[in-house]
KETI-153250 format. One record per residue (C-alpha): x, y, z; residue in three letters; residue number from 1. Coordinates in steps of 0.001 Angstrom, whole numbers, plus 524288, in hexadecimal, padded with zeros to 5 digits. Layout:
N
{{X, Y, Z}, "ALA", NUM}
...
END
This chain:
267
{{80000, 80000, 80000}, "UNK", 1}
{{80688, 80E15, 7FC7D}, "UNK", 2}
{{808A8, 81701, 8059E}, "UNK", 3}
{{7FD94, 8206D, 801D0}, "UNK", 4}
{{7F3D4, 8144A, 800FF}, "UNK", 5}
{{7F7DF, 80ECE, 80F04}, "UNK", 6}
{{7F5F5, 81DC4, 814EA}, "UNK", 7}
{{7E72B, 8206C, 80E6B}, "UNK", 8}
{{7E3FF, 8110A, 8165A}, "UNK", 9}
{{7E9DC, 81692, 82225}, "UNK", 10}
{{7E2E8, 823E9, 82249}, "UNK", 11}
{{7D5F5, 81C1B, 81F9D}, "UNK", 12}
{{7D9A6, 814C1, 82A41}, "UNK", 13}
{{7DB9C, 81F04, 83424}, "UNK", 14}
{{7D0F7, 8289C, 82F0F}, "UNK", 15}
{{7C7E9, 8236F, 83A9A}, "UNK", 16}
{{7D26F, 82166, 84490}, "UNK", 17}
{{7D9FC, 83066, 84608}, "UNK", 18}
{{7E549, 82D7A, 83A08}, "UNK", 19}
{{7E9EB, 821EA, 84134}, "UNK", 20}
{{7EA8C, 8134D, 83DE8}, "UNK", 21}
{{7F264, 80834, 841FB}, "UNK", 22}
{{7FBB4, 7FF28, 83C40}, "UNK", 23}
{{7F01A, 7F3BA, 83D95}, "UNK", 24}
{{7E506, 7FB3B, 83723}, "UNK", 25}
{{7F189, 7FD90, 82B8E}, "UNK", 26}
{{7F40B, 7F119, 82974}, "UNK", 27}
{{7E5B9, 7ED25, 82981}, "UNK", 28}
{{7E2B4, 7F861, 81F5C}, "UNK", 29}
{{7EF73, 7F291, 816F8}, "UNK", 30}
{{7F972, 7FBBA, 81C0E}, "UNK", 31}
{{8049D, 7F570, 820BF}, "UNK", 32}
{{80DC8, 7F84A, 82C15}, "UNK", 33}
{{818E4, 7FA1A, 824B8}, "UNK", 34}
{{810DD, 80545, 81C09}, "UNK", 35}
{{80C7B, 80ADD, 82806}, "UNK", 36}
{{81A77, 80C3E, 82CE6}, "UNK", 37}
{{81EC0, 810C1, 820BD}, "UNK", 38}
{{81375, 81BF0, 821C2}, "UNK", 39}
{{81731, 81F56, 82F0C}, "UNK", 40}
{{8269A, 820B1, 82B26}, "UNK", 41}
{{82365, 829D7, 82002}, "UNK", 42}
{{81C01, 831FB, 82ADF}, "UNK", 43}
{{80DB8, 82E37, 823F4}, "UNK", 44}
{{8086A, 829B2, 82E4A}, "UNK", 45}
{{80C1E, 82AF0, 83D37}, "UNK", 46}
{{80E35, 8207C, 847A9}, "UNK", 47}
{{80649, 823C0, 853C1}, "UNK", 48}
{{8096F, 81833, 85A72}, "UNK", 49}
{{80CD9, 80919, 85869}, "UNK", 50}
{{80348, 805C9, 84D98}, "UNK", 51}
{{7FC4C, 8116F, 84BB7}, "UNK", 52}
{{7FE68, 81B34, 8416C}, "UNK", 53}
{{7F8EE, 829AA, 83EE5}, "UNK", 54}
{{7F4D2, 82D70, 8314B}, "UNK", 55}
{{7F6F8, 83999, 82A7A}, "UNK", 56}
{{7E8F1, 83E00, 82F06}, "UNK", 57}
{{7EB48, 838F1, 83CB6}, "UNK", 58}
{{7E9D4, 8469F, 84489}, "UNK", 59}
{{7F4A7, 84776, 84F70}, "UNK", 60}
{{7EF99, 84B64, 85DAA}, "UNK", 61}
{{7EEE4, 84640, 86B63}, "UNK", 62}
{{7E4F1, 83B5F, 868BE}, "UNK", 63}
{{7ED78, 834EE, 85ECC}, "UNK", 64}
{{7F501, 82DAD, 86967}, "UNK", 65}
{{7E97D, 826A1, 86DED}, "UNK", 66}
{{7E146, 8242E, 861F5}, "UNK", 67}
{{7EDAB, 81DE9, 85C26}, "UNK", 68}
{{7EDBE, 813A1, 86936}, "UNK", 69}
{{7DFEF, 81175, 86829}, "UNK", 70}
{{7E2E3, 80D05, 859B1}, "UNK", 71}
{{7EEE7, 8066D, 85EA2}, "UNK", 72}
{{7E5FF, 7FEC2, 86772}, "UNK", 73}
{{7DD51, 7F8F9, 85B24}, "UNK", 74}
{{7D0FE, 80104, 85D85}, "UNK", 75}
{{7CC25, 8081B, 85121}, "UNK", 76}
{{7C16F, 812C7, 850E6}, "UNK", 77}
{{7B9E6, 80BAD, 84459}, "UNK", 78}
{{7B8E6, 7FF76, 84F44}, "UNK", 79}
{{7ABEF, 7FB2D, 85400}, "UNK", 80}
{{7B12F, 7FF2D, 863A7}, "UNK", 81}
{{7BCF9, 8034C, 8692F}, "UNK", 82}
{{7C642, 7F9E0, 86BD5}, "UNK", 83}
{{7CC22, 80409, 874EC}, "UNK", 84}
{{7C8B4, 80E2D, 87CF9}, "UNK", 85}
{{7D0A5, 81ABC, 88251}, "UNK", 86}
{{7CFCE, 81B87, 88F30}, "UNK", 87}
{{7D785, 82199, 89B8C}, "UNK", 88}
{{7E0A4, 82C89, 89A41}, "UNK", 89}
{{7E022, 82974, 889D8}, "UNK", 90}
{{7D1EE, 82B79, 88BCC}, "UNK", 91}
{{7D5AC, 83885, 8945A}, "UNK", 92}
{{7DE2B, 83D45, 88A0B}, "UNK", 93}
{{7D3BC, 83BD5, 87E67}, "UNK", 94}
{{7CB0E, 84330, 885CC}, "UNK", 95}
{{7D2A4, 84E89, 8886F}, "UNK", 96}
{{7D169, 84C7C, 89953}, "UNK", 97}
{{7DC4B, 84F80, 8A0FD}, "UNK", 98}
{{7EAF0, 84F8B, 89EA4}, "UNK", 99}
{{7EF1B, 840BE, 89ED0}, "UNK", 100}
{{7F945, 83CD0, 89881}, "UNK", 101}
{{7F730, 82E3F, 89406}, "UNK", 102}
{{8025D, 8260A, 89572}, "UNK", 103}
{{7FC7B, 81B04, 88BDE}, "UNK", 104}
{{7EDF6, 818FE, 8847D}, "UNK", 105}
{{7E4AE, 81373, 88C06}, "UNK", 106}
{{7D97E, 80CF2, 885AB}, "UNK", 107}
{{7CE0D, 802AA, 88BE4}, "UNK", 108}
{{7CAA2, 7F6AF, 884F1}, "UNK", 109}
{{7BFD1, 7ECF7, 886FB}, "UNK", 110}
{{7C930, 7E0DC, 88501}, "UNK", 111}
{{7D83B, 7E125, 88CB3}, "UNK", 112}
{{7E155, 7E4C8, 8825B}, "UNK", 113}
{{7F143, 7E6BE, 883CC}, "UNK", 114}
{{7FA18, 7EE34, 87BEA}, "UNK", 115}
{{80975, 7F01D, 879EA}, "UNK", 116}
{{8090B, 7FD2A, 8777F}, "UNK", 117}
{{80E0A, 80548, 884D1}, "UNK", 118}
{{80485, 811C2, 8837C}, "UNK", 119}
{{7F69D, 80B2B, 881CA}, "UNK", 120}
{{7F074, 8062F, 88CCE}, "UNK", 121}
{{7E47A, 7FC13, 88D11}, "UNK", 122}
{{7D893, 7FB37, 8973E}, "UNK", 123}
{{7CEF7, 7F02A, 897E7}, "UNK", 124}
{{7C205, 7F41E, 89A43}, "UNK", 125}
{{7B281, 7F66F, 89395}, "UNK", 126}
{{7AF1E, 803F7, 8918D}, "UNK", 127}
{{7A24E, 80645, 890F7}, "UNK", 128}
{{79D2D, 80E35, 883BC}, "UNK", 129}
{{799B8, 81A1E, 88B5A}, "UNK", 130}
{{7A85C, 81B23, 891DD}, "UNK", 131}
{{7ADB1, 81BDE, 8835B}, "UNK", 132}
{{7ADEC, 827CD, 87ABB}, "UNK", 133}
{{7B53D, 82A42, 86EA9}, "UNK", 134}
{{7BE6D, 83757, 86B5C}, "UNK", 135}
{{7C23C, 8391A, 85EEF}, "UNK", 136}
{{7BD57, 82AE3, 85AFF}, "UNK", 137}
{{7C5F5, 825FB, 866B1}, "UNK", 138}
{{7BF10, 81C98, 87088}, "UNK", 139}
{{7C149, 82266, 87D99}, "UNK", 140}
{{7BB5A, 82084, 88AFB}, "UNK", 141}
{{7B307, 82B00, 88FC6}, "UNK", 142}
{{7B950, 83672, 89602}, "UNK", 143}
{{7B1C6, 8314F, 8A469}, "UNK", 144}
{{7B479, 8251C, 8A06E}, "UNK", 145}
{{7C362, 82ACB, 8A09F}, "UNK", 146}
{{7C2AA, 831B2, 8AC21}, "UNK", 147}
{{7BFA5, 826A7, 8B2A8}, "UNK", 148}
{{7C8A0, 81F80, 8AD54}, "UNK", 149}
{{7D2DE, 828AB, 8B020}, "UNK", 150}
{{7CDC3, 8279E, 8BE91}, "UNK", 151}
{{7CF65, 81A24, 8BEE4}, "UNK", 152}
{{7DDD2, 81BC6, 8B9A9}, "UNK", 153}
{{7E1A1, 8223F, 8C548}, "UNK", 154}
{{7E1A7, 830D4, 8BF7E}, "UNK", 155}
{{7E8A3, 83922, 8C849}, "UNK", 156}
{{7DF92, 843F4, 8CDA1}, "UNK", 157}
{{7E562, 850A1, 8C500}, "UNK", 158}
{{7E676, 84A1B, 8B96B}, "UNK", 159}
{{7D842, 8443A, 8BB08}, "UNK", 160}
{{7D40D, 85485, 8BE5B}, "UNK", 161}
{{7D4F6, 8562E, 8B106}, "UNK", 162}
{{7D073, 84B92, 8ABA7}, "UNK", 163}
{{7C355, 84FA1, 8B185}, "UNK", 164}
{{7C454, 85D82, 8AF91}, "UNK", 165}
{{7C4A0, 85929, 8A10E}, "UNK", 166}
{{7BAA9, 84F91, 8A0AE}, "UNK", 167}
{{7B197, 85A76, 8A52F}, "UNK", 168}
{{7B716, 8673C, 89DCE}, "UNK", 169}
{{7BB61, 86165, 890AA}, "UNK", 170}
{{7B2B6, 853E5, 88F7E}, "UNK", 171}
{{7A7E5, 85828, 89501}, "UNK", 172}
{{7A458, 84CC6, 89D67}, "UNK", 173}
{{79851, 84E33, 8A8AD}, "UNK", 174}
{{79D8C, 84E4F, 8B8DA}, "UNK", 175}
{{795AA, 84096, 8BB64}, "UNK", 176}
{{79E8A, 8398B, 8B0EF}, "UNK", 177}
{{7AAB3, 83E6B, 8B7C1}, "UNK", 178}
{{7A6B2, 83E61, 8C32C}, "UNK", 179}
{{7A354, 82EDD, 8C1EB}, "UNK", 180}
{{7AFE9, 82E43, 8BD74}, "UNK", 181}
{{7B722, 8329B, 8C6CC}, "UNK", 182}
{{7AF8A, 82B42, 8D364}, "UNK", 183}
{{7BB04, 8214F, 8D263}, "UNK", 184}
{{7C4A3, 82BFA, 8D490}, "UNK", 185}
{{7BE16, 832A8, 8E09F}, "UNK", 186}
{{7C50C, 82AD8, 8EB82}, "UNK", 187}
{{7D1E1, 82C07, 8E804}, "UNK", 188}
{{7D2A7, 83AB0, 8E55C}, "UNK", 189}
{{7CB5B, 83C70, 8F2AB}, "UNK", 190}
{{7BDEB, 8402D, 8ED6D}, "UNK", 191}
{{7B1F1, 83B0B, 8F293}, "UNK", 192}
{{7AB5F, 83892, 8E4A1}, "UNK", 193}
{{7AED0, 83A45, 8D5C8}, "UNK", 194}
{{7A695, 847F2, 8D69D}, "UNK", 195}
{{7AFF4, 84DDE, 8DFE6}, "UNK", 196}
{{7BC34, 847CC, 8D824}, "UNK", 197}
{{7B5FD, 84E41, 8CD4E}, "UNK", 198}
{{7B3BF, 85C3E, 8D213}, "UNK", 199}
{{7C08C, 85B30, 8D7DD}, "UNK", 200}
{{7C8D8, 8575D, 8CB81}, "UNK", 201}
{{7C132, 8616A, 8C438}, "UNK", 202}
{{7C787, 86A06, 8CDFD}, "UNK", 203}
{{7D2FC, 8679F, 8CDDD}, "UNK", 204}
{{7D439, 86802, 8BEF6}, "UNK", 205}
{{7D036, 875DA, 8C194}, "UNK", 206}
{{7C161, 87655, 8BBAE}, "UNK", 207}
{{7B717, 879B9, 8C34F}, "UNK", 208}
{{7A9E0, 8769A, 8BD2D}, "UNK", 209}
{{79E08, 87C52, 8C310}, "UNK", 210}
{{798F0, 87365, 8CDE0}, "UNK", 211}
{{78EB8, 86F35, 8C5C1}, "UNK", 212}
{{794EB, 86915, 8BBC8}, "UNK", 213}
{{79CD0, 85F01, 8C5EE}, "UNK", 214}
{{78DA3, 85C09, 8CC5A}, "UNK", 215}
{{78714, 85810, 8BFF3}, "UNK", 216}
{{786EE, 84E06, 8B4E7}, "UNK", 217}
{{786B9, 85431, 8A849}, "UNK", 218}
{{77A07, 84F1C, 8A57F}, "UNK", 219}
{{7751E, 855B7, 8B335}, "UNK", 220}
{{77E15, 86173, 8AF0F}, "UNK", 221}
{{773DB, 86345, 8A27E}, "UNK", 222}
{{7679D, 860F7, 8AA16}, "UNK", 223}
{{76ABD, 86C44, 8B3E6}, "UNK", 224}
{{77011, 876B6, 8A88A}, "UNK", 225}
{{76265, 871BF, 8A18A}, "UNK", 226}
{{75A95, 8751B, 8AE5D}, "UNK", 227}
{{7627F, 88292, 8B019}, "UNK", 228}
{{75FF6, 88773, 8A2A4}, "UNK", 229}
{{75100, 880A3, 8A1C9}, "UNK", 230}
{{748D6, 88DE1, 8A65A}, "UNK", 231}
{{74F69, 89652, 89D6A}, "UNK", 232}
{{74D86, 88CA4, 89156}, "UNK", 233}
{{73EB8, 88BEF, 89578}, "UNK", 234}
{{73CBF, 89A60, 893E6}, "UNK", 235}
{{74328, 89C18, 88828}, "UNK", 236}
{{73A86, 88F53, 88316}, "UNK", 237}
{{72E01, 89738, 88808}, "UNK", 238}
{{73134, 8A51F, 88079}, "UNK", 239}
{{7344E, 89E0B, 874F7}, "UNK", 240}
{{7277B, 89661, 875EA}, "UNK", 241}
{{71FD6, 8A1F9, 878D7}, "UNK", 242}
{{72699, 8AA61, 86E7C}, "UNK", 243}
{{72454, 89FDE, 86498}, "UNK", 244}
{{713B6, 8A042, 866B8}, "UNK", 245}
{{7149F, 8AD17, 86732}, "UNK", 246}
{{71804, 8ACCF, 858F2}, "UNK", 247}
{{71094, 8A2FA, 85521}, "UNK", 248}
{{7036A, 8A9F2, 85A15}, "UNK", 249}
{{6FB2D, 8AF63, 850D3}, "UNK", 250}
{{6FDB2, 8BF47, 851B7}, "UNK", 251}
{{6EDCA, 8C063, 8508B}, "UNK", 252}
{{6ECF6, 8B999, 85B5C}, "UNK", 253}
{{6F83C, 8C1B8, 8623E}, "UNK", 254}
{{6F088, 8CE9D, 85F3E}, "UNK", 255}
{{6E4A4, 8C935, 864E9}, "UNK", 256}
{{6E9E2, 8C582, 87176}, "UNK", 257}
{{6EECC, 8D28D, 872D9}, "UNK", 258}
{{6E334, 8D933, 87260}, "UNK", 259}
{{6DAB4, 8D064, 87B02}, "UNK", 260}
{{6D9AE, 8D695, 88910}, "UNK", 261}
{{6DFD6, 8C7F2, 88F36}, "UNK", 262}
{{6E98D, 8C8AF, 884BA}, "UNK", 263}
{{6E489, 8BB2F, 87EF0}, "UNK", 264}
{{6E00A, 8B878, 870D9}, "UNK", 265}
{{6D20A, 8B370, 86E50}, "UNK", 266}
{{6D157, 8A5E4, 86FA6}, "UNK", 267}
END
């Protein structure tokens, strides 16, 4: 196969996966290894790690690390499921919470797996549907999901401060959720319940939310801003009703009302 030939395979390979394809997908698609090393060497294509190769049309960036293990693992995005997960401080670092800096890629997989590559890391465990989300097309657990994960890892206390601070500010995610999450954790930073962990940490990452927001669900934060603003909605319903019938009644009418001593047209 030339060398032009063995590229266009490769990019319609990696069109659905971020640029990037490995040497088994290659061979599969009929490019060998020996082409793909002789790409690589003439600076065509890039190796991002032990089998895995970005394309011209790969885009470099922080997530290129991980999606290329989570290829390197055998999952594929076109695959009926995830054969692999993101999870722990990976999962942490996809989201954007906190400032971990992952040693190796963790990912959680249904069946026990092993590996001989140093930096990815394997857990054995079901994850329920609702615990997985996907950024960018990448599986990844939920960001509670993470945070309680992270939890269970031991976090140390400033680096978790953050890690919440973010889950709240930049993700978006309701008190409850966290707050769930953190229960574990209560104990052994000497609080007596995930809530008070959680105001705490918010704290001491230096945001201060109004006390509401740290009392109610999301779903109960709604309801309340609904009740607030309910009056005030009603009113403006009413004048618009009223305004509305008063255009649509006939002016002859109107003019007859008006000159009536009660002010009300003959019946």
């Amino acid at each position: 196969m030339h060398a032009v030939d063995a590229l266009g395979t490769l990019e319609l390979l990696g069109s659905g996966q971020w640029g990037l394809v490995t040497t088994a997908q290659a061979d599969e698609a009929g490019v060998s290894k020996m082409r793909l090393s002789r790409l690589a060497e003439h600076g065509t294509v890039q190796r991002v790690r032990h089998g895995v190769y970005a394309l011209p049309s790969a885009g470099a960036g922080p997530m290129q690390g991980v999606r290329a293990a989570w290829l390197a693992t055998g999952s594929r995005p076109a695959g009926d499921g995830p054969f692999a997960v993101v999870s722990g401080q990976s999962a942490a670092a996809v989201h954007g919470l906190g400032d971990l800096l992952p040693a190796q890629y963790e990912f959680t997989t249904a069946v026990r797996r092993q590996t001989t590559q140093p930096d990815i890391r394997y857990r054995k465990r079901d994850l329920p549907e609702a615990e997985v989300t996907r950024v960018g097309g990448l599986p990844v657990t939920t960001v509670a999901r993470t945070v309680s994960d992270l939890v269970t890892a031991g976090t140390d206390f400033d680096h978790l401060a953050v890690v919440v601070r973010d889950a709240v500010t930049t993700a978006g995610v309701g008190s409850a959720a966290l707050v769930q999450a953190l229960e574990p954790a209560a104990a052994r930073f000497g609080s007596p319940d995930g809530k008070a962990l959680f105001a705490r940490l918010l704290d001491a990452a230096g945001y201060r939310p109004d006390p509401l927001i740290l009392e109610l669900s999301a779903p109960e934060l709604q309801k309340k801003l609904l009740q607030a603003v309910m009056p005030q909605l009603e009113a403006v319903v009413a004048q618009a009703v009223a305004e509305q019938l008063r255009r649509l009644t006939p002016k002859s009418e109107t003019r007859a009302a008006d000159h009536r001593p009660d002010g009300k047209a003959d019946a």
